[in-house]
C-alpha positions in Angstrom: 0.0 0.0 0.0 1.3 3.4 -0.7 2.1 6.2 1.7 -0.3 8.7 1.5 0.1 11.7 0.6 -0.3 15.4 2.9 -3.0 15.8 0.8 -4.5 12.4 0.7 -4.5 12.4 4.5 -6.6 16.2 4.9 -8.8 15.0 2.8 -9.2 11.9 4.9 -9.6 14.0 8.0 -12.5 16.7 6.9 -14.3 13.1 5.2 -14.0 11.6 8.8 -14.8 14.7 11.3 -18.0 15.4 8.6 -18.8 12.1 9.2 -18.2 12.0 13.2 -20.3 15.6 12.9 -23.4 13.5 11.2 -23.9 12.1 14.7 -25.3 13.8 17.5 -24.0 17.0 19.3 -21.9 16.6 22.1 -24.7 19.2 23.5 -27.1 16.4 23.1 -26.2 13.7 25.9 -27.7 10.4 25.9 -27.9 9.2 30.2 -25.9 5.9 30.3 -22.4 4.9 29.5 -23.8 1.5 28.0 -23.2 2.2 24.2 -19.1 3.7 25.1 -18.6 0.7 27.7 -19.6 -2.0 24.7 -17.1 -0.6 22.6 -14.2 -0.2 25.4 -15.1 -3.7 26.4 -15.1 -5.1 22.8 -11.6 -3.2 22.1 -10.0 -4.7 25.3 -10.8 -1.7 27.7 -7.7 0.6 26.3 -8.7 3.1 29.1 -7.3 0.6 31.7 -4.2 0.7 29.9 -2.7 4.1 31.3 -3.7 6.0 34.3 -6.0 8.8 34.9 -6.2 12.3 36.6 -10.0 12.8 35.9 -11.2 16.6 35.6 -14.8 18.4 36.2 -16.0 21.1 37.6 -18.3 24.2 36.0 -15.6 26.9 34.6 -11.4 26.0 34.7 -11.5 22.7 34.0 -9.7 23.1 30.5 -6.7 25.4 32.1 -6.4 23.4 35.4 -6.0 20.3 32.5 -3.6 21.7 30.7 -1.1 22.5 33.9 -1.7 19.2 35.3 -0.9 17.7 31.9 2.0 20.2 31.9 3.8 19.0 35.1 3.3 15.3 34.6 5.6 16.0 31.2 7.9 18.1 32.6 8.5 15.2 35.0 8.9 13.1 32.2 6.0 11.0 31.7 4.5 10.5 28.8 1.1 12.3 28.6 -1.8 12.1 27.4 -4.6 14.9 27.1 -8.1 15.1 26.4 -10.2 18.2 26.4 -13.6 19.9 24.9 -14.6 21.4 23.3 -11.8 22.5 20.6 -11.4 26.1 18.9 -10.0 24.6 15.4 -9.5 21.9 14.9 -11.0 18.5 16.3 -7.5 17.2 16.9 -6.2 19.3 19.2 -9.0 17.5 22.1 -6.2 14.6 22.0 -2.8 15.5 22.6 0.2 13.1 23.0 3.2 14.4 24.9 2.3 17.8 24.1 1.1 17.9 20.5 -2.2 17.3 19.0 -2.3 13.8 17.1 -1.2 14.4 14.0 -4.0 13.2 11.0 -2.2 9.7 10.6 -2.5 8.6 14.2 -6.3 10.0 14.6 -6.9 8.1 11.3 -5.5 5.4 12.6 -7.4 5.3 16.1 -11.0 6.2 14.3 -10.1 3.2 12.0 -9.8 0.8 14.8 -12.4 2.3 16.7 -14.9 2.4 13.5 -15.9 -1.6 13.2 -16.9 -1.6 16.8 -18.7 1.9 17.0 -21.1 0.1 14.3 -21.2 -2.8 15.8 -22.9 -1.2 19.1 -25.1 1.2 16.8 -26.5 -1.8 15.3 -27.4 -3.2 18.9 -28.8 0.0 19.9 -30.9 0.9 16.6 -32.0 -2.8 16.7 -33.4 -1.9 20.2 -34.9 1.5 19.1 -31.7 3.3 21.1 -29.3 5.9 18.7 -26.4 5.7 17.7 -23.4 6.6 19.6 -23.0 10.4 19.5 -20.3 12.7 18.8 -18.5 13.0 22.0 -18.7 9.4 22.3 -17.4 8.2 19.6 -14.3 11.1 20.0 -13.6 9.3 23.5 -13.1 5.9 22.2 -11.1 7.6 19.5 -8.7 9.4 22.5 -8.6 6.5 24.7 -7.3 4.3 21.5 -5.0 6.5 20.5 -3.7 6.8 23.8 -3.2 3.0 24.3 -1.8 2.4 21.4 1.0 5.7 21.9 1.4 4.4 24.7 0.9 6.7 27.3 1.8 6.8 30.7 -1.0 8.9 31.7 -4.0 11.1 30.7 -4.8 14.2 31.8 -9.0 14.0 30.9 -11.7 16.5 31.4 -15.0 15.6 30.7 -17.3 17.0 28.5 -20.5 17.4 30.7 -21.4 17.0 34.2 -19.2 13.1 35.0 -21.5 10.3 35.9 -23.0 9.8 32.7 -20.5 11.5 30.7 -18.5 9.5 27.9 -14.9 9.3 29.5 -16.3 8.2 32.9 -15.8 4.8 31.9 -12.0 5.5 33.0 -11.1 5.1 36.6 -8.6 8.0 37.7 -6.5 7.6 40.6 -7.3 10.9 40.8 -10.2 13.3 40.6 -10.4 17.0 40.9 -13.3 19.3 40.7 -13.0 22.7 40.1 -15.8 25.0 41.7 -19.4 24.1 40.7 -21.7 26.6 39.4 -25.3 26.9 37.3 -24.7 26.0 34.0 -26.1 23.6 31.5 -29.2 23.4 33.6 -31.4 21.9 30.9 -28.8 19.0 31.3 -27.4 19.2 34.6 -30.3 20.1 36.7 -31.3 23.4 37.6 -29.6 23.5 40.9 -26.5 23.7 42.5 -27.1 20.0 44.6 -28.5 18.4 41.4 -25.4 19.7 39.1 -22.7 18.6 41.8 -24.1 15.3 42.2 -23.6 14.9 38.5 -19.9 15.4 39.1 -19.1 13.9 42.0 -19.6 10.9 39.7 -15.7 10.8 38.7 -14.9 10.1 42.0 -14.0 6.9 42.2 -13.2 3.8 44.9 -9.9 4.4 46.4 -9.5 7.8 44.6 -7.7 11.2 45.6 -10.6 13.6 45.2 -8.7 17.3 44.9 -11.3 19.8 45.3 -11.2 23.7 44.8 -13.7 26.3 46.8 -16.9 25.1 46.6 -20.6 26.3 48.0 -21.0 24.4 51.4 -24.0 22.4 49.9 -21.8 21.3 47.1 -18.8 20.4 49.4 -20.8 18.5 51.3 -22.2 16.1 48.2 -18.5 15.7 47.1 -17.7 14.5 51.0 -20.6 11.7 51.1 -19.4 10.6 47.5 -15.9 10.1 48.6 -17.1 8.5 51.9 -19.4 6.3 49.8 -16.2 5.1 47.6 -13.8 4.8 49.9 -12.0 8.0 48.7 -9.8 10.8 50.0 -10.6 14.4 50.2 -8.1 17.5 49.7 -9.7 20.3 49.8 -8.4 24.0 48.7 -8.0 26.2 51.9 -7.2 23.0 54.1 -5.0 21.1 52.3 -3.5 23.2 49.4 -3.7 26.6 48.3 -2.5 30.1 47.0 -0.4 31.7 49.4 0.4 35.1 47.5 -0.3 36.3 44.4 1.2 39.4 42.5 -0.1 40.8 39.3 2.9 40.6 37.2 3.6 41.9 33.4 2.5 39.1 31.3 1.2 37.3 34.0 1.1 36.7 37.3 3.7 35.6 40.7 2.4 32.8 42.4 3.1 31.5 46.4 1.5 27.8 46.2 0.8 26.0 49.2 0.8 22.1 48.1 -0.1 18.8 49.9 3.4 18.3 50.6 5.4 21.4 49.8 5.3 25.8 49.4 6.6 26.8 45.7 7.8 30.2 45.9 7.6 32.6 43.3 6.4 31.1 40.4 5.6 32.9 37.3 2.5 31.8 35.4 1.5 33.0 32.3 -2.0 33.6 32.7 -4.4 36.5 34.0 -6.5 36.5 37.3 -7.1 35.1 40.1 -9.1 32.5 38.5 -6.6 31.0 37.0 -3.9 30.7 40.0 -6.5 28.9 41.9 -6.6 26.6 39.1 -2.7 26.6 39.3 -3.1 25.6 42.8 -5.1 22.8 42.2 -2.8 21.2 39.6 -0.2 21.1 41.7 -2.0 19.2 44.2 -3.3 16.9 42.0 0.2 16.0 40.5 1.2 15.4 44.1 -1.9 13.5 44.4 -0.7 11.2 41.9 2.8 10.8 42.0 3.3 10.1 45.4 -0.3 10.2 47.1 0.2 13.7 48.3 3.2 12.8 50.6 5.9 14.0 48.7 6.6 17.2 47.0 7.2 18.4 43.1 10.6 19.5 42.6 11.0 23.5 42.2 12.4 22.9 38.9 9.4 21.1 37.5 7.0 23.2 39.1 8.5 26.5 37.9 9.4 25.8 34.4 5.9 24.1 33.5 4.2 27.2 35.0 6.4 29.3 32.6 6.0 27.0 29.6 1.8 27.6 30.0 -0.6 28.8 27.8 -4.5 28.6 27.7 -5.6 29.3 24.7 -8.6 31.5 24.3 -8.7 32.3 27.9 -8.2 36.2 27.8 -5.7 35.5 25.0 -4.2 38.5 23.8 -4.0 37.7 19.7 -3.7 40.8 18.2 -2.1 44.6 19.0 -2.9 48.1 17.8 -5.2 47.7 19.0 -5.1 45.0 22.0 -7.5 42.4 21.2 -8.3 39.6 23.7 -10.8 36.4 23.6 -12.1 35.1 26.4 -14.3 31.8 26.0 -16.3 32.9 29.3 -19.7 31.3 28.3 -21.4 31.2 31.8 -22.4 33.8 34.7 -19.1 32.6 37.0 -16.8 33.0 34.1 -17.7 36.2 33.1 -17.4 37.0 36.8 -13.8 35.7 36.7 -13.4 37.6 33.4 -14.3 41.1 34.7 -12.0 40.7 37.9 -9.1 39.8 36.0 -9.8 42.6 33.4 -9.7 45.3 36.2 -6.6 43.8 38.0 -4.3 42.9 35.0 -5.5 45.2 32.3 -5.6 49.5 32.3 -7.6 50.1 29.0 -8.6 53.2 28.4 -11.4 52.5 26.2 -12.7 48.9 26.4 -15.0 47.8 23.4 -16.8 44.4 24.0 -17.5 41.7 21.2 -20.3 39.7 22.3 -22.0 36.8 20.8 -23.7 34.2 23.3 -25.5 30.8 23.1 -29.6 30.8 22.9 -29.1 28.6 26.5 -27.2 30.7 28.3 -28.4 33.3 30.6 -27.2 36.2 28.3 -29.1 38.8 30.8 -27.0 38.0 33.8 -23.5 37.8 31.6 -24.3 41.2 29.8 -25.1 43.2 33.3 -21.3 41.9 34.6 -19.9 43.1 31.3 -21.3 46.5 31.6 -18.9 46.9 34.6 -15.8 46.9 32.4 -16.8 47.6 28.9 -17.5 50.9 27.6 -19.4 50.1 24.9 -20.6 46.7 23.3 -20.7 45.8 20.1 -23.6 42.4 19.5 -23.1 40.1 16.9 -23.3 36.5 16.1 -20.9 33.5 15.2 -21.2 30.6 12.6 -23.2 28.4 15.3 -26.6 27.6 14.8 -27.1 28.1 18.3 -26.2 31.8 18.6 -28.5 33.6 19.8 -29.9 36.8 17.4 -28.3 39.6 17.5 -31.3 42.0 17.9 -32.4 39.8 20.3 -29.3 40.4 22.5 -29.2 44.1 21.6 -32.4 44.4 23.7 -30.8 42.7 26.7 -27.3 44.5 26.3 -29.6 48.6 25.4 -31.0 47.4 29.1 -28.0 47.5 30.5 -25.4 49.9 28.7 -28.1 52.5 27.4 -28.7 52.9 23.5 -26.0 54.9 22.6 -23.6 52.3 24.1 -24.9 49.4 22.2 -23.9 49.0 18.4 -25.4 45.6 16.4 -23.4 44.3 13.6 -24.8 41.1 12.5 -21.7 39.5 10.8 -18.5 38.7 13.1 -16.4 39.7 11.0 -18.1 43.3 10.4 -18.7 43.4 14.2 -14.6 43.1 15.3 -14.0 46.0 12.6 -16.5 48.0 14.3 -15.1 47.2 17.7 -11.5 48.0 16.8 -12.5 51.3 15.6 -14.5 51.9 18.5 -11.9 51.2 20.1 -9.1 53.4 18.3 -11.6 56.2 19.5 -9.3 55.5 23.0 -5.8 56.4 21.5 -2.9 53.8 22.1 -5.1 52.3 25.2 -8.3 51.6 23.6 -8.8 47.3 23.2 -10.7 44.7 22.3 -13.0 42.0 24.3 -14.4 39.3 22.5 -16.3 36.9 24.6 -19.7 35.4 25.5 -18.6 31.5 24.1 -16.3 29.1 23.0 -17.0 29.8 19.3 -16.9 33.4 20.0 -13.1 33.4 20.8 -12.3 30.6 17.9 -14.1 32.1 15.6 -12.3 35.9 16.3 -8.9 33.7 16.6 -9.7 32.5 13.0 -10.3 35.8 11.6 -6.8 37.6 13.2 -4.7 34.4 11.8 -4.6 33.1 15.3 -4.8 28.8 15.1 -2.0 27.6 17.7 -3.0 25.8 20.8 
């Protein structure tokens, strides 16, 4: 058989991610793990082949995955990561030792996945069930590639909620939650006790559960879950934490207060406080796992991973004169975290906003904390069919900012030239914020020539 060619092989891969797209949305989740388990148990459970640091939570859990993934590397290991959803391309959810699997090796893994992925469609169809979704069928994808690598371990985040999401039919040796707020609620339930008993559900028997700040009612859920599995609790601000924190040009200086050990002075590439809680958590949980919390991280590690990290489309800065940042805040407490890093690492003096939102979001309550930091919105809408309209959200944002603060520009790409010269109308300090999804900071990424993760 011949070699294919670069070409050969992109042409392969927008055939197969068109045809994993035919299947349902990863917004769309099916309530049982039964189709995912058939096909791990008719491959040979490859998620049993490598260990697991399992991540949920409502907002964080892609950064907090990328620094854990980050230190286990610079320690040596051989990593993989899994993550959702992607800004370009759907390759960069599964990343071995760094890099997103090339288009050979996903090929490769969907091929050996495909046989069995029909193979349980046929079962389910044949019992009136559907076929395995989206997000399923990328797990089994990730968890194959990352047998066959092999890995040492994989850093995974779930996609939605934990006990009936896809990659919960992993066991990790350790679990950590990042703090759990209202979000998908038409999925999730509707309250903070109904949402954080969905993820308590990666907690597993014998597990190190490492958990950030949490609402009293949702610690308490996480407790009984690790009590009923025979699992151990470290909790942020008891067992862990940040110590000190410094705003810092480009960044931030960290204090970290592990399980085991203080790192002093660490610089980390990211803005807000957000994000060095999420710094403190990783570090935990790579004590966690390396040597069940008893044994510290060397300085070395721990500082040269935290200068080495990125987040993409977490306020990215992807463009100057002027500044223009993406933020994939898509929820009330991320847009919360959003505004408080704006005022403490950012002195704008005109800030124009770039807002396009989801139709099940609450838009209303995002748009009122924006108003704090933005001087004038501009509402628009991306690609998704789930955007909501922009004269739709004009009337939320006009309630909030006033008329003459509000511009609507249909089109993304008309509505970031309107923003930037908005924004000129600040001098040398006026920027750019484009937020309100995931999409929203891809799709503005795209447009400025921006496609590294």
């Amino acid at each position: 058989m011949s070699t294919p060619t670069p070409d050969d092989l992109r042409l392969r891969m927008a055939l197969v991610t068109e045809e994993i797209l035919q299947r349902s949305p990863e917004n769309v989740v099916e309530p049982t793990l039964e189709r995912v388990r058939q096909v791990m148990d008719l491959m040979g459970d490859p998620q049993h082949s490598f260990r697991v640091v399992h991540l949920t939570g409502t907002n964080g859990k892609t950064s907090t995955t990328r620094m854990v993934e980050r230190l286990l590397r610079e320690m040596g290991l051989n990593t993989g990561r899994f993550t959702s959803p992607h800004l370009h391309d759907v390759r960069e959810r599964i990343v071995i030792g760094g890099e997103p699997v090339d288009e050979q090796r996903f090929l490769d893994a969907y091929d050996e996945v495909l046989p069995f992925v029909h193979m349980v469609d046929e079962r389910s169809q044949a019992e009136d069930g559907p076929r395995m979704t989206y997000f399923e069928v990328l797990v089994a994808v990730a968890y194959a590639a990352f047998a066959d690598a092999p890995v040492d371990v994989a850093v995974v985040e779930v996609g939605l909620g934990g006990v009936w999401d896809a990659t919960n039919v992993a066991d990790g040796d350790v679990a950590v939650v990042t703090p759990v707020a209202i979000d998908h609620t038409r999925l999730l339930g509707d309250s903070l006790e109904a949402i954080a008993t969905e993820k308590a559900g990666i907690i597993k028997e014998g597990a190190i559960a490492v958990v950030g700040v949490q609402e009293p009612e949702v610690m308490q859920i996480l407790l009984d879950r690790a009590d009923e599995v025979g699992a151990t609790v470290q909790a942020e601000g008891i067992s862990f934490g940040v110590l000190e924190r410094e705003v810092a040009v480009g960044g931030q200086l960290l204090t970290l207060r592990g399980l085991s050990g203080d790192y002093r002075e660490l610089f980390l590439r990211l803005f807000g406080a957000h994000q060095a809680h999420n710094a403190a958590l990783a570090v935990a949980a790579v004590e966690a796992f390396v040597g069940g919390g008893e044994q510290p991280l060397t300085d070395e590690v721990v500082r040269t991973a935290f200068e080495d990290m990125s987040s993409p489309g977490r306020l990215e800065i992807v463009r100057r004169s002027p500044t223009v940042i993406v933020d994939a805040a898509h929820n009330p407490a991320g847009v919360t975290a959003l505004v408080e890093a704006v005022r403490e690492s950012f002195t704008f003096g005109r800030l124009v906003g770039v807002l396009a939102v989801m139709q099940e979001k609450d838009a209303e309550t995002m748009v009122g904390l924006l108003e704090q930091v933005l001087d004038h919105v501009v509402v628009t809408r991306t690609s998704s069919p789930r955007a909501i309209r922009p004269d739709r959200l004009a009337e939320i944002a006009v309630a909030y900012f006033g008329e003459d603060r509000v511009s609507v520009v249909p089109d993304l790409p008309d509505a970031l030239d309107t923003a930037a010269g908005l924004a000129d109308d600040g001098g040398m300090t006026g920027a750019v914020l484009a937020t309100g999804s995931v999409v929203t900071a891809a799709e503005v990424r795209m447009l400025l020539g921006v496609t590294g993760t």
